[in-house]
C-alpha positions in Angstrom: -154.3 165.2 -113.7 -155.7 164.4 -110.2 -153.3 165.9 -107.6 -150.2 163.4 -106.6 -148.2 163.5 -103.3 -144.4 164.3 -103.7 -142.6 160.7 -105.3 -139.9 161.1 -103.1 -142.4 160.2 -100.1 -143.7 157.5 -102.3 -140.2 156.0 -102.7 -139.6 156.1 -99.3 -142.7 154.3 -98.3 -142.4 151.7 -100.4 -138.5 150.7 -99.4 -140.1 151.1 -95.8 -142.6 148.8 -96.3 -140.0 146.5 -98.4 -137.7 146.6 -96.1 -139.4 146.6 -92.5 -137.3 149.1 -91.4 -136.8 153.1 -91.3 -132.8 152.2 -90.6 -132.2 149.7 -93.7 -134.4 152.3 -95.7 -132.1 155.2 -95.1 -129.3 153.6 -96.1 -130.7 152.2 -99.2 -131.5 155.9 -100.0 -128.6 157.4 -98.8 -130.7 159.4 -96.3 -130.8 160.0 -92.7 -133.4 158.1 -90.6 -135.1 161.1 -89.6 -135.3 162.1 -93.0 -137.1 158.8 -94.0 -139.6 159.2 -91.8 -140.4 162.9 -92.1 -141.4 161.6 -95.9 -143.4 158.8 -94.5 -145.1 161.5 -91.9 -145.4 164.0 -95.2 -146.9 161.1 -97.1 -149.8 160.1 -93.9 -150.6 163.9 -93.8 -151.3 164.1 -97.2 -153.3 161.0 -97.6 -154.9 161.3 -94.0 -154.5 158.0 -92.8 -152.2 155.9 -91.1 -150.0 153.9 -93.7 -147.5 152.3 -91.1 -147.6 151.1 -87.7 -143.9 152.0 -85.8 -143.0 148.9 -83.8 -140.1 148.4 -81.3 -138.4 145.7 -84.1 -140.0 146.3 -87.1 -142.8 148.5 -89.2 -145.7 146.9 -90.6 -148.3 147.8 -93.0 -151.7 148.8 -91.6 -154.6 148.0 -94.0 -154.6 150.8 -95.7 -151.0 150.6 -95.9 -151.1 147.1 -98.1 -153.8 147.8 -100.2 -151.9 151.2 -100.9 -148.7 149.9 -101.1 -149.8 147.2 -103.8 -150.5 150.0 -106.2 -147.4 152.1 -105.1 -145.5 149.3 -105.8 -146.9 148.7 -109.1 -146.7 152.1 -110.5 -143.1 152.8 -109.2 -142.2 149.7 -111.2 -144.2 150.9 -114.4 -142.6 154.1 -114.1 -139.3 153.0 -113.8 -139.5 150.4 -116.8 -140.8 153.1 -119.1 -137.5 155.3 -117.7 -135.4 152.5 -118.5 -136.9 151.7 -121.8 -135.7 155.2 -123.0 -131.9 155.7 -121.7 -129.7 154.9 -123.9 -127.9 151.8 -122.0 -131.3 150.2 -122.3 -132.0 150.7 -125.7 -131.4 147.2 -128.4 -127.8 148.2 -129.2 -126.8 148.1 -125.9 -126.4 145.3 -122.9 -125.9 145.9 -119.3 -123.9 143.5 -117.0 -124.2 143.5 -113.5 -121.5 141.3 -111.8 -118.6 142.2 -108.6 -116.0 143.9 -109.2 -113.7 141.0 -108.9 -115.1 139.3 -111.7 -115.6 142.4 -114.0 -111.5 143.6 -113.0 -110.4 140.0 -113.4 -112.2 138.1 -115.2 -114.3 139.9 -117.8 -112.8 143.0 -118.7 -109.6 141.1 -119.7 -111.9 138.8 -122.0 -114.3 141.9 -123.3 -112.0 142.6 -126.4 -113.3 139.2 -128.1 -116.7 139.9 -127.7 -116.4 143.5 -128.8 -114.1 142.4 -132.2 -117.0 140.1 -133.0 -119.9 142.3 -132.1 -118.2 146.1 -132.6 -121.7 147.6 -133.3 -123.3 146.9 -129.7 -122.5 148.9 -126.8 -121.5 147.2 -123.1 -122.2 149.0 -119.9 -120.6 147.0 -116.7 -122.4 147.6 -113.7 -119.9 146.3 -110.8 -121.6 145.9 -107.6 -120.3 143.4 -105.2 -124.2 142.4 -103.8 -126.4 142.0 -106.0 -129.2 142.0 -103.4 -128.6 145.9 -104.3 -129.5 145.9 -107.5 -133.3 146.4 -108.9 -134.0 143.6 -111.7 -134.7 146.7 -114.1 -130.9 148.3 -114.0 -129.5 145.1 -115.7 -130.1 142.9 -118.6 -127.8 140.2 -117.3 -125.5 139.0 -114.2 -122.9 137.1 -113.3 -122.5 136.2 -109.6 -121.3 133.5 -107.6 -123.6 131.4 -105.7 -124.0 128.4 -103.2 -127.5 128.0 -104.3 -128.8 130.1 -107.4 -131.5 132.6 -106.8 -135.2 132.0 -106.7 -136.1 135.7 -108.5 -134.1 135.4 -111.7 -133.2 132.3 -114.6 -130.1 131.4 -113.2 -127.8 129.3 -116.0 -124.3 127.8 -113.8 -121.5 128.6 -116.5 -118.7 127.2 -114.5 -117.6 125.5 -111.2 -115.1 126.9 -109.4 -111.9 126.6 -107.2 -110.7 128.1 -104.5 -106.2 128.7 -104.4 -104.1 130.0 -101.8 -101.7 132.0 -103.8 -98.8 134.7 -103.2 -96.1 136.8 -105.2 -93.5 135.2 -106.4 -91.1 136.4 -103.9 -93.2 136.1 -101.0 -92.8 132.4 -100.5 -88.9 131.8 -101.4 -88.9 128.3 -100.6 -92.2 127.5 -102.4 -95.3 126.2 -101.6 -95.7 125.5 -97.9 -97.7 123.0 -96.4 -101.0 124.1 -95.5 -101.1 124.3 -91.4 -98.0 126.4 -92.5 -99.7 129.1 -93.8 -101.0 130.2 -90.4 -97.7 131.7 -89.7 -98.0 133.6 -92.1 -99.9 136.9 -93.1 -103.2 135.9 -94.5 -105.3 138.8 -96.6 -109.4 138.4 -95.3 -112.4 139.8 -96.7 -114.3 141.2 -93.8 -117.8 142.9 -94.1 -118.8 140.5 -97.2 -122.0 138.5 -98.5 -122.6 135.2 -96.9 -121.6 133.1 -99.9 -117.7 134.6 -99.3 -114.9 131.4 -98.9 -112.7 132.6 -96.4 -109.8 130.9 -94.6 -111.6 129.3 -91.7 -113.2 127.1 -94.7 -109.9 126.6 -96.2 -108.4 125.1 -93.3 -111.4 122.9 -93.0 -111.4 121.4 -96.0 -107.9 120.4 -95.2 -108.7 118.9 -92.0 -106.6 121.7 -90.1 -108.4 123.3 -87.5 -108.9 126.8 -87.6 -106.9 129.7 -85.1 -106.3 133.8 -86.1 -103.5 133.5 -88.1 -100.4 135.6 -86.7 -100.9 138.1 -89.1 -103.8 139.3 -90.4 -104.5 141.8 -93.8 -108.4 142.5 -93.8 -110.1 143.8 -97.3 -113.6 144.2 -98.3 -113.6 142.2 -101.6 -111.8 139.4 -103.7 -110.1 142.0 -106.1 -108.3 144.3 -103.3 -107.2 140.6 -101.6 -105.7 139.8 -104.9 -104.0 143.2 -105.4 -102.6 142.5 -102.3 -101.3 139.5 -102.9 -100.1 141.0 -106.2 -98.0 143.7 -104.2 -96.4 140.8 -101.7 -98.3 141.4 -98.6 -99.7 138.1 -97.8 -101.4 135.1 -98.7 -104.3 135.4 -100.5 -107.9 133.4 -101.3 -108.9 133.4 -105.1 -110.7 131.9 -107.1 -109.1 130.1 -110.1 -111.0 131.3 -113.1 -110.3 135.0 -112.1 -106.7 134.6 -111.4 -105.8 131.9 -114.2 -103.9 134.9 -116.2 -102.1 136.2 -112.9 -100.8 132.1 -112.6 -99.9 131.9 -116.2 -97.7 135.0 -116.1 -96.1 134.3 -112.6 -97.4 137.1 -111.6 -98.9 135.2 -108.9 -97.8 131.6 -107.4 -99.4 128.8 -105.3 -98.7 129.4 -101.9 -99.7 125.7 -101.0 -100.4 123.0 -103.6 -104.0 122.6 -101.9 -107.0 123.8 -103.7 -110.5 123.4 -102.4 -113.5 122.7 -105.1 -116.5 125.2 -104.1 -119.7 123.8 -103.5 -121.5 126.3 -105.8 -120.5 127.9 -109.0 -120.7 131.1 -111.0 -124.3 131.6 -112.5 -125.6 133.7 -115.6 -128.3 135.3 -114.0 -131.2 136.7 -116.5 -133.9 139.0 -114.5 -137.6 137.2 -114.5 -140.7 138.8 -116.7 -138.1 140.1 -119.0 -138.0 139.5 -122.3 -134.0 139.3 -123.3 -133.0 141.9 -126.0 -130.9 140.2 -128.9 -128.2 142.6 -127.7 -128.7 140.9 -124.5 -129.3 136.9 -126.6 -125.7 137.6 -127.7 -123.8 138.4 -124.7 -125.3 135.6 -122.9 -124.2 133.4 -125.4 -121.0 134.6 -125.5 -119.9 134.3 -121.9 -121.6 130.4 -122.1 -119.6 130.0 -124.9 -116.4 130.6 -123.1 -117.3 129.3 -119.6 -117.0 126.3 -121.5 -113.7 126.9 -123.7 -112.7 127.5 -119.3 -113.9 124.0 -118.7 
């Protein structure tokens, strides 16, 4: 065996290179920025060449940088899929779902007991992650995200549309459901910090022709499922989507806070990874979840 340099340098280089950037890098590796580039500096004193060149906005690839980053890249991604191909959540008896943690607390783990009664042999592993721009296509089998537009990088199969309620405890709203321009007296619970695909109140009011001011109270979260456990405890009005709340309206648990409903101009998607061949474990979870996407319908 030739000599190697260190992998961690190689790792760092190529999320780097990915990502054009020493600060988006350290945070993808949970590393300080100085500590990025000491690998990178490491790396160019091993190899004796320059692999990047430090600009004032961004970092690009020299020559020798592209034509060495094309076979980093390559055998990272060998390396990892022969990992993967022998832990145990990869093996045929077992699927992993990647999806946020909204949908995987609301929406599939309440479901997960019919699946498992008819299929007790296979193992599940849910992989909640609220972007799944985070996510390398070799730590799932499967997704389930929503999406205005589906992605370009994986087989994307739209189980259901979707709706968007303004809902509340029980309590919360004596009189009922208010009109909508009433609602901005009240406390409204916001997702802050999210993905560009979040519905949030300004779009609400939009659809319903109500222009758009800061509420007088405000609740911020940083996802759907802590805005619906708010809701839950009576602190506000809440956004949510109606196939991950359905239960939660059955039960009473949660209300209508205004008889308006907004239809979402995209839709949950079954996401399958590209240049990877489906596992039957995989075949039957997929089928499952189509299966009752539509019994949803």
């Amino acid at each position: 065996m030739k000599p190697l340099p260190p992998l961690y340098t190689l790792i760092a280089f190529e999320a780097v290179a990915r990502l054009s950037s020493f600060t988006q890098a350290a945070g993808e590796l949970n590393l300080s920025q100085g500590a990025v580039s000491r690998q990178l500096q490491l790396l160019e004193d091993y190899l004796g060449c320059k692999l990047l060149q430090r600009g004032t906005r961004k970092v690009e690839l020299t020559p020798a940088g592209e034509q060495y980053l094309s076979e980093v890249r390559s055998a990272l991604e060998q390396l990892a899929g022969a990992t993967a191909s022998l832990t145990h959540w990869q093996q045929d008896k077992q699927v992993t779902v990647a999806c946020s943690t909204a949908l995987a607390s609301l929406w599939l783990m309440p479901n997960l007991s019919a699946f498992r009664q008819t299929q007790p042999d296979l193992s599940i592993r849910i992989l909640a992650n609220d972007n799944i721009q985070e996510l390398q296509a070799f730590e799932f089998d499967l997704g389930v995200y929503y999406f205005r537009q589906p992605p370009k990088d994986a087989d994307a199969v739209a189980l259901f549309d979707e709706h968007m309620y303004a809902v509340c405890s029980p309590g919360y709203l004596p009189a009922g459901p208010a009109q909508p321009a009433a609602l901005l007296d009240e406390t409204l619970i916001t997702m802050d910090g999210g993905q560009r695909d979040w519905f949030n109140w300004p779009q609400w009011f939009a659809a319903q022709n109500i222009a758009w001011r800061p509420a007088a109270r405000q609740l911020s979260v940083t996802n759907h499922h802590l805005a619906v456990q708010a809701a839950l405890a009576g602190q506000g009005v809440a956004l949510a989507w109606g196939h991950l709340i359905d239960s939660y309206l059955a039960s009473g648990a949660l209300v209508m806070a205004s008889d308006a409903k907004v239809t979402m101009s995209g839709a949950f998607y079954l996401l399958l990874p590209e240049r990877r061949r489906p596992k039957q474990a995989t075949r039957l979870f997929a089928d499952w979840l189509a299966s009752l996407a539509v019994m949803r319908r």
